[in-house]
TIVO-2410 file (N, C-alpha, C; in nm, 3 decimals):
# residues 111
REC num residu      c1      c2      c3 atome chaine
REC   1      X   0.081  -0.119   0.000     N      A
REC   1      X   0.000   0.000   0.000    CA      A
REC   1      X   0.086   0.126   0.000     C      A
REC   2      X   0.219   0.107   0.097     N      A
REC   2      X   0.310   0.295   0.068    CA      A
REC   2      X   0.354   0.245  -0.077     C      A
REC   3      X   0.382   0.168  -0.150     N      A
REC   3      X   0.439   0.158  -0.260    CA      A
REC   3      X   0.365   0.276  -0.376     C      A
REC   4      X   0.242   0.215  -0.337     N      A
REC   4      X   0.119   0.260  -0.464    CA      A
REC   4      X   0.094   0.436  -0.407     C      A
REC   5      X   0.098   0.424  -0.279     N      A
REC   5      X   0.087   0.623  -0.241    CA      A
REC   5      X   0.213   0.714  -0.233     C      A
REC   6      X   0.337   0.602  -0.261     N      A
REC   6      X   0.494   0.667  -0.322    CA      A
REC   6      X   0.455   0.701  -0.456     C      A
REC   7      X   0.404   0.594  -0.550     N      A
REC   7      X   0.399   0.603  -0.703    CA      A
REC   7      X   0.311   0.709  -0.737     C      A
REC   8      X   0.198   0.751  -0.680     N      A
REC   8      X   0.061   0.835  -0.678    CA      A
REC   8      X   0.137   0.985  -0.636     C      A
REC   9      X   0.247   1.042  -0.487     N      A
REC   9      X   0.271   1.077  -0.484    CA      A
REC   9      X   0.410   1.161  -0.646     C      A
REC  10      X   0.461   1.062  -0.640     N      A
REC  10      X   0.560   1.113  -0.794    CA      A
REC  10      X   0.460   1.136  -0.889     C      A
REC  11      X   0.345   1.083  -0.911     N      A
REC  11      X   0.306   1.080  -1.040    CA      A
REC  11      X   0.246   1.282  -1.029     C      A
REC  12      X   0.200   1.273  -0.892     N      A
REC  12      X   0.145   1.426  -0.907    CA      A
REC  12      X   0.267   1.502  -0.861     C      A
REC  13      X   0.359   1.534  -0.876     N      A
REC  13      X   0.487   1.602  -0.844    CA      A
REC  13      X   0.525   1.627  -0.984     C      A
REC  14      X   0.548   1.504  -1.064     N      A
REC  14      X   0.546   1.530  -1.208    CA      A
REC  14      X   0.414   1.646  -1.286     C      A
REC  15      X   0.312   1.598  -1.259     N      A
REC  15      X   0.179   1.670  -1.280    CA      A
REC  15      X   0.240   1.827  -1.254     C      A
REC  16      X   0.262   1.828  -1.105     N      A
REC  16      X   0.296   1.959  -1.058    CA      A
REC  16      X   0.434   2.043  -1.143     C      A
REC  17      X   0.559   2.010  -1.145     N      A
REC  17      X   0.619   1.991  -1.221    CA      A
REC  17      X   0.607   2.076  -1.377     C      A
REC  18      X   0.523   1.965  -1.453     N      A
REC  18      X   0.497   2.035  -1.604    CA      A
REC  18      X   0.410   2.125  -1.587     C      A
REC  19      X   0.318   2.130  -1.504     N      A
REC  19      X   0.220   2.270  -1.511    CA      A
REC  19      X   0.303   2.385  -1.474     C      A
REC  20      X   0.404   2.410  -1.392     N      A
REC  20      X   0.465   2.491  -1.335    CA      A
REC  20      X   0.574   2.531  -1.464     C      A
REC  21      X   0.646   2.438  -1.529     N      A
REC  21      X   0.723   2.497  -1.609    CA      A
REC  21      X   0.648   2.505  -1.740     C      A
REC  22      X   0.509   2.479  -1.740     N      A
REC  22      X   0.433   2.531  -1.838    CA      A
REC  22      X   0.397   2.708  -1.855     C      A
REC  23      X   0.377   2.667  -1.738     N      A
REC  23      X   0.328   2.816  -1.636    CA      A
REC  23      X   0.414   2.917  -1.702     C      A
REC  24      X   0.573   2.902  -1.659     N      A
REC  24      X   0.638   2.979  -1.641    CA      A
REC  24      X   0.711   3.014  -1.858     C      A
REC  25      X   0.711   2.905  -1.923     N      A
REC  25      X   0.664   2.959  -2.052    CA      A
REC  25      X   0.613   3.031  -2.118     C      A
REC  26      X   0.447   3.022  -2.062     N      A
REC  26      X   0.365   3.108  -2.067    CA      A
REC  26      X   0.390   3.192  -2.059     C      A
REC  27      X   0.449   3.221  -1.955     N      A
REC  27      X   0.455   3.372  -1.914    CA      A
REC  27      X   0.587   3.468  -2.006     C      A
REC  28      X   0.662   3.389  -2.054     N      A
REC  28      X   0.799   3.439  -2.138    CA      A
REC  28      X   0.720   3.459  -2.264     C      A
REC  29      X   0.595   3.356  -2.297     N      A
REC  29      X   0.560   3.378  -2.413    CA      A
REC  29      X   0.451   3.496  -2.444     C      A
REC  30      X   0.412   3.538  -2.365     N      A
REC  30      X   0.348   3.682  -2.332    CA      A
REC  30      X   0.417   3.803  -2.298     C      A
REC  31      X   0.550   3.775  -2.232     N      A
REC  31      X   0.667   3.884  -2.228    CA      A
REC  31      X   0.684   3.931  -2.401     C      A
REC  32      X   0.708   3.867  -2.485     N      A
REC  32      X   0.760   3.861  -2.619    CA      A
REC  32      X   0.657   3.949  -2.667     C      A
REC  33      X   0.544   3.872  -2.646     N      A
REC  33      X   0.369   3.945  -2.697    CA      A
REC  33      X   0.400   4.067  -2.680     C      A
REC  34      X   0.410   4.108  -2.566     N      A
REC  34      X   0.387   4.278  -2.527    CA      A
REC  34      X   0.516   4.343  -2.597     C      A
REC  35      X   0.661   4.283  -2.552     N      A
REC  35      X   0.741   4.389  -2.603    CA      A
REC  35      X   0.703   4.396  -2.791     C      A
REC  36      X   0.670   4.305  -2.860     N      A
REC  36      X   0.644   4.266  -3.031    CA      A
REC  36      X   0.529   4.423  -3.021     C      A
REC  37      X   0.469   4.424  -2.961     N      A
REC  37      X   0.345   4.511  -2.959    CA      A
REC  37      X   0.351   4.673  -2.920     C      A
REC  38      X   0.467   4.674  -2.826     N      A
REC  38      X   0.515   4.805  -2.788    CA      A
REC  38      X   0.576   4.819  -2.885     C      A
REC  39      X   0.707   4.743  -2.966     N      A
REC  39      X   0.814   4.838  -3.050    CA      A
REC  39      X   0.680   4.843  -3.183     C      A
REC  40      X   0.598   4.743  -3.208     N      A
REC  40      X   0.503   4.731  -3.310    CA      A
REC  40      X   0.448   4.938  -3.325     C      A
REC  41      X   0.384   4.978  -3.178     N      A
REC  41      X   0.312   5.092  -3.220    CA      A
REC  41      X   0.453   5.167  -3.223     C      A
REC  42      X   0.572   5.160  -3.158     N      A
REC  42      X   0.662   5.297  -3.204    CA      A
REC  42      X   0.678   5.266  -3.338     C      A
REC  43      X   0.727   5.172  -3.412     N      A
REC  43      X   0.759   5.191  -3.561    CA      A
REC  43      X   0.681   5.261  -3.657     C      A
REC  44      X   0.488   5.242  -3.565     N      A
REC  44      X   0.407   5.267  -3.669    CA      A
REC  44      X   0.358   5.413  -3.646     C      A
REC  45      X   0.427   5.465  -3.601     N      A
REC  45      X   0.412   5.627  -3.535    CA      A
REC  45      X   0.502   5.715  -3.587     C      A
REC  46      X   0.660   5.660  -3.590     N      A
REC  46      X   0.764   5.725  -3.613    CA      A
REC  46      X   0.819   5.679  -3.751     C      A
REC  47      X   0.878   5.700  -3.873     N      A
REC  47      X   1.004   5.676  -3.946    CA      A
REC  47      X   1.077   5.646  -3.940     C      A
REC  48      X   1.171   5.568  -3.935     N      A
REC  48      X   1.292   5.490  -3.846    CA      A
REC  48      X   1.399   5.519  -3.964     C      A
REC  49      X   1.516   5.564  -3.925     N      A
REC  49      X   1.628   5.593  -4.020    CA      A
REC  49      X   1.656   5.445  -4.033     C      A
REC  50      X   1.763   5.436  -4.140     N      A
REC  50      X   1.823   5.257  -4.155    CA      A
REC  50      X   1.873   5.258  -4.038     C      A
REC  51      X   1.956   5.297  -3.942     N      A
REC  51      X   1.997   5.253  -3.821    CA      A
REC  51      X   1.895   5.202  -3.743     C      A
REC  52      X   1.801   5.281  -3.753     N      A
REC  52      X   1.693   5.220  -3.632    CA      A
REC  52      X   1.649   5.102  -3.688     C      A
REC  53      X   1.631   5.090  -3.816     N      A
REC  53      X   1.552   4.980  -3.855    CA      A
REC  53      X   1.625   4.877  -3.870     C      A
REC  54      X   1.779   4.866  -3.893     N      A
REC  54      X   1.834   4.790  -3.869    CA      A
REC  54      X   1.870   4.702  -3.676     C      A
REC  55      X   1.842   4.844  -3.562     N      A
REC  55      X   1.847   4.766  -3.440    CA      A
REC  55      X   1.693   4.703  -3.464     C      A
REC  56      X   1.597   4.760  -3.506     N      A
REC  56      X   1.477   4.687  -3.476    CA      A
REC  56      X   1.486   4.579  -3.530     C      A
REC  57      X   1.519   4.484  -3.687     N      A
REC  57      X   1.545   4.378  -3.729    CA      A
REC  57      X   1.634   4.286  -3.620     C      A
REC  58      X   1.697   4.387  -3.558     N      A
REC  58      X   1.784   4.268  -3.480    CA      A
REC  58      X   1.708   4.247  -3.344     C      A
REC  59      X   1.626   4.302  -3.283     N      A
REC  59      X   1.568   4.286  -3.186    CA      A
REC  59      X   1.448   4.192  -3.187     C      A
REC  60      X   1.391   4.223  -3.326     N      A
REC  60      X   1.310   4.120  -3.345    CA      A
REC  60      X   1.335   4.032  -3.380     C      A
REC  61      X   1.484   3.975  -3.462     N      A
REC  61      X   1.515   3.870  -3.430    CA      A
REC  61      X   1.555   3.778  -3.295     C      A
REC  62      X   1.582   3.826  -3.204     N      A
REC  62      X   1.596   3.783  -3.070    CA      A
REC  62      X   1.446   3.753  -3.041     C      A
REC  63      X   1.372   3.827  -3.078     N      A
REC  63      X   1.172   3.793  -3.014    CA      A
REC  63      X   1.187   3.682  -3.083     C      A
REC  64      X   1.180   3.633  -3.215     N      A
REC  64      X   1.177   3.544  -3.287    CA      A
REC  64      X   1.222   3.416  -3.292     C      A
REC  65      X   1.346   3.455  -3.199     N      A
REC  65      X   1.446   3.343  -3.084    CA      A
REC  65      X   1.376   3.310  -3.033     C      A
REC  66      X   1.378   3.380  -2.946     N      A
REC  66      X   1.307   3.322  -2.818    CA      A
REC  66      X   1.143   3.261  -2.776     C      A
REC  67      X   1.098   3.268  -2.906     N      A
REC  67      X   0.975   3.227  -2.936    CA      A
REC  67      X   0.976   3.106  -3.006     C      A
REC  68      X   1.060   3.030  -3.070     N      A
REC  68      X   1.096   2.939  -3.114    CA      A
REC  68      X   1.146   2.824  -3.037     C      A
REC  69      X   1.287   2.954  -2.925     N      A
REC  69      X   1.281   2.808  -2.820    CA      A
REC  69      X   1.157   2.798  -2.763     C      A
REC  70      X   1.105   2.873  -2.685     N      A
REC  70      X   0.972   2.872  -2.621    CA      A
REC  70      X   0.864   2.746  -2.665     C      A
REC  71      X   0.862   2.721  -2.785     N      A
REC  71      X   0.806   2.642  -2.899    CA      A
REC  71      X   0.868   2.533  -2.881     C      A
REC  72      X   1.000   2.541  -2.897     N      A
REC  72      X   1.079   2.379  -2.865    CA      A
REC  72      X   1.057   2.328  -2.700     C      A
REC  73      X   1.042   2.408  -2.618     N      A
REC  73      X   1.048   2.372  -2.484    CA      A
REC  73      X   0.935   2.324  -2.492     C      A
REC  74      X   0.766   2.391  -2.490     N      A
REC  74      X   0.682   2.346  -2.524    CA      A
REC  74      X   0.646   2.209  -2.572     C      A
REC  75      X   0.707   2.182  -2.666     N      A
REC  75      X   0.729   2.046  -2.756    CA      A
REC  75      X   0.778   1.943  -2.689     C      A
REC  76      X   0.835   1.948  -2.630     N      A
REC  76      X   0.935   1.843  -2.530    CA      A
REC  76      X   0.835   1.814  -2.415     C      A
REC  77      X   0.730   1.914  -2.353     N      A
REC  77      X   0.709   1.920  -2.259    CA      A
REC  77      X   0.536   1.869  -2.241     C      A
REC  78      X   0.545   1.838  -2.391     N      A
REC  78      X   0.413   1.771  -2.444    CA      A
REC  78      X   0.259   1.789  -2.325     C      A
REC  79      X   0.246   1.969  -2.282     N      A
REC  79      X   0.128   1.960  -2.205    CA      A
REC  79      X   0.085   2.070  -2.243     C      A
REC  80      X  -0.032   2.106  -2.309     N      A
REC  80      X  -0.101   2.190  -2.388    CA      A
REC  80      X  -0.004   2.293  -2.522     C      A
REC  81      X   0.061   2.171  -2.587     N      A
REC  81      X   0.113   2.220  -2.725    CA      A
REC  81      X   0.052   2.276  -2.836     C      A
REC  82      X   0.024   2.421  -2.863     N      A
REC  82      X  -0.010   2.410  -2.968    CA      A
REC  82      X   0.064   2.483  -3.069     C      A
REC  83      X   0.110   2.414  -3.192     N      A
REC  83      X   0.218   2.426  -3.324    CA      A
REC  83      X   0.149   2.543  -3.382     C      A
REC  84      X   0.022   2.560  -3.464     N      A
REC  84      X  -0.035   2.645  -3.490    CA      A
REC  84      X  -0.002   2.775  -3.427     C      A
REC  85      X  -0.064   2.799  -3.320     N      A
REC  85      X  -0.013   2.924  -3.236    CA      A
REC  85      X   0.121   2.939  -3.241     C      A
REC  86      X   0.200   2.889  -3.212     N      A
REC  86      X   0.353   2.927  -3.209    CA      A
REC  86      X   0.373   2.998  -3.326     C      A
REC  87      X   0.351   2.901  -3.473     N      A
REC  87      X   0.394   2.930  -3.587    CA      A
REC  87      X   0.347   3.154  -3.649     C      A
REC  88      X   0.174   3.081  -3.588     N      A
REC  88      X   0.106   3.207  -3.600    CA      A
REC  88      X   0.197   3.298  -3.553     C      A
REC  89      X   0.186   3.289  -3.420     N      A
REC  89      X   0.311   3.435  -3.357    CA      A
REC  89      X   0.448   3.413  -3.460     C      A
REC  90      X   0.514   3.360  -3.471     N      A
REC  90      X   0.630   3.369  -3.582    CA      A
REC  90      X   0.604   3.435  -3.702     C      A
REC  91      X   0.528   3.408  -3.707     N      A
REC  91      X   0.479   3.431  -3.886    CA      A
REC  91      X   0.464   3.621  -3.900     C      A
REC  92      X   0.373   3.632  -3.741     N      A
REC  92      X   0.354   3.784  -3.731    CA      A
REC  92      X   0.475   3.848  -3.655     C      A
REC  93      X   0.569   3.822  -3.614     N      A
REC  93      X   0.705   3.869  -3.554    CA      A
REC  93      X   0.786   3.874  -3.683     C      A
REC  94      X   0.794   3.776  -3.756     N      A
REC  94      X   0.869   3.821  -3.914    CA      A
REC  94      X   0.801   3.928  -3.999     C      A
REC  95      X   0.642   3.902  -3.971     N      A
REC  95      X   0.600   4.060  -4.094    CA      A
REC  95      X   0.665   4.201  -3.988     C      A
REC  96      X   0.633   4.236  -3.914     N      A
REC  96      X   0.704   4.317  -3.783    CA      A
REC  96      X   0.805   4.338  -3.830     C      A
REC  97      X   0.933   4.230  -3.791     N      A
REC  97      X   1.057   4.246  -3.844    CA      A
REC  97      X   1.079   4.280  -3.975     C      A
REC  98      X   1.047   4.288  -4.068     N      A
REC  98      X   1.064   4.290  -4.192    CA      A
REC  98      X   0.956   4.445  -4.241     C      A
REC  99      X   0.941   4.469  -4.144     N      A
REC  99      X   0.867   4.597  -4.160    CA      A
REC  99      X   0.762   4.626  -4.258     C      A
REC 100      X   0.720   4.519  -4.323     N      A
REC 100      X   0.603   4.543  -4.429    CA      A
REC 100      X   0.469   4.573  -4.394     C      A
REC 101      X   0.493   4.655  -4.304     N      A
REC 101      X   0.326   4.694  -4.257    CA      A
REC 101      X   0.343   4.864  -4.170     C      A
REC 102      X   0.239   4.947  -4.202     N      A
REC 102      X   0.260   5.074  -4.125    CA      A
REC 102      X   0.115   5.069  -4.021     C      A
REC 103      X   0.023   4.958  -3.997     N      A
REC 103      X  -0.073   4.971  -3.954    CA      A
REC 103      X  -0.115   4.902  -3.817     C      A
REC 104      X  -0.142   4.894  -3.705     N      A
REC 104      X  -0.229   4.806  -3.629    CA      A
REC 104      X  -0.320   4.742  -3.657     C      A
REC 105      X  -0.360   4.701  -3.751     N      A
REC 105      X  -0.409   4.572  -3.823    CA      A
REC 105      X  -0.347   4.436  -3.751     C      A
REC 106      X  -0.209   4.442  -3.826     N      A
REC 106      X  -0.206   4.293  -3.732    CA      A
REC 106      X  -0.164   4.324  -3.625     C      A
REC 107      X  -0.210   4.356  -3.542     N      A
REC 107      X  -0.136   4.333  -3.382    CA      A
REC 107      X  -0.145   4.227  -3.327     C      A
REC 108      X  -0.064   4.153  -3.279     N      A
REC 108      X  -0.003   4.053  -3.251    CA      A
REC 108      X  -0.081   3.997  -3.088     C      A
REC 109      X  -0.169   3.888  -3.091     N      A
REC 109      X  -0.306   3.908  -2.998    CA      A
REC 109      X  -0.243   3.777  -2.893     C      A
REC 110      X  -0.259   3.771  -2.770     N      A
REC 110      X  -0.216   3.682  -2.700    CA      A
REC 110      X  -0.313   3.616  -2.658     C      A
REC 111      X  -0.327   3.499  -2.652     N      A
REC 111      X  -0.431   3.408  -2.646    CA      A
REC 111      X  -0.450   3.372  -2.454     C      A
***
């Protein structure tokens, strides 16, 4: 009988565990959201000389990082994965980066 309330015990520690470093994903993956969304309205306000637009390409490549690992961690961690969403946010962090848009149209929506 302690065998089976040792095994019951690990099994929800694990439980506890992936929700927690789910948790804490989450939350990096909503950090990204907001800053994508803040530099999103300065670009679309101001003119950016090539310098600026060149730090902004590089900044949004780091969002773009880190949204990818975020995505790989996710993946590994096989507890409410979804590929779609990830990709979606990528897809709208590259139009961003690549500056082909002057509008809040796509703003970049956190689920």
């Amino acid at each position: 009988m302690e065998i089976i309330n040792y095994y019951k015990y690990l099994q929800e520690m694990e439980e506890w565990q992936a929700y927690y470093y789910y948790t804490s994903l989450h939350f990096r993956l909503r950090k990204v959201i907001r800053q994508a969304n803040w530099n999103k309205t300065i670009i679309t306000k101001f003119e950016l000389s090539n310098n600026d637009i060149e730090i902004h390409k590089h900044r949004f490549d780091r969002l773009i990082d880190e949204t990818k690992e975020i995505g790989e961690k996710w993946k590994e961690l096989k507890y409410q994965y979804d590929e779609q969403r990830i990709n979606k946010i990528i897809t709208q962090l590259t139009k961003i980066r690549n500056y082909g848009h002057k509008t809040n149209s796509t703003k970049v929506q956190p689920k």
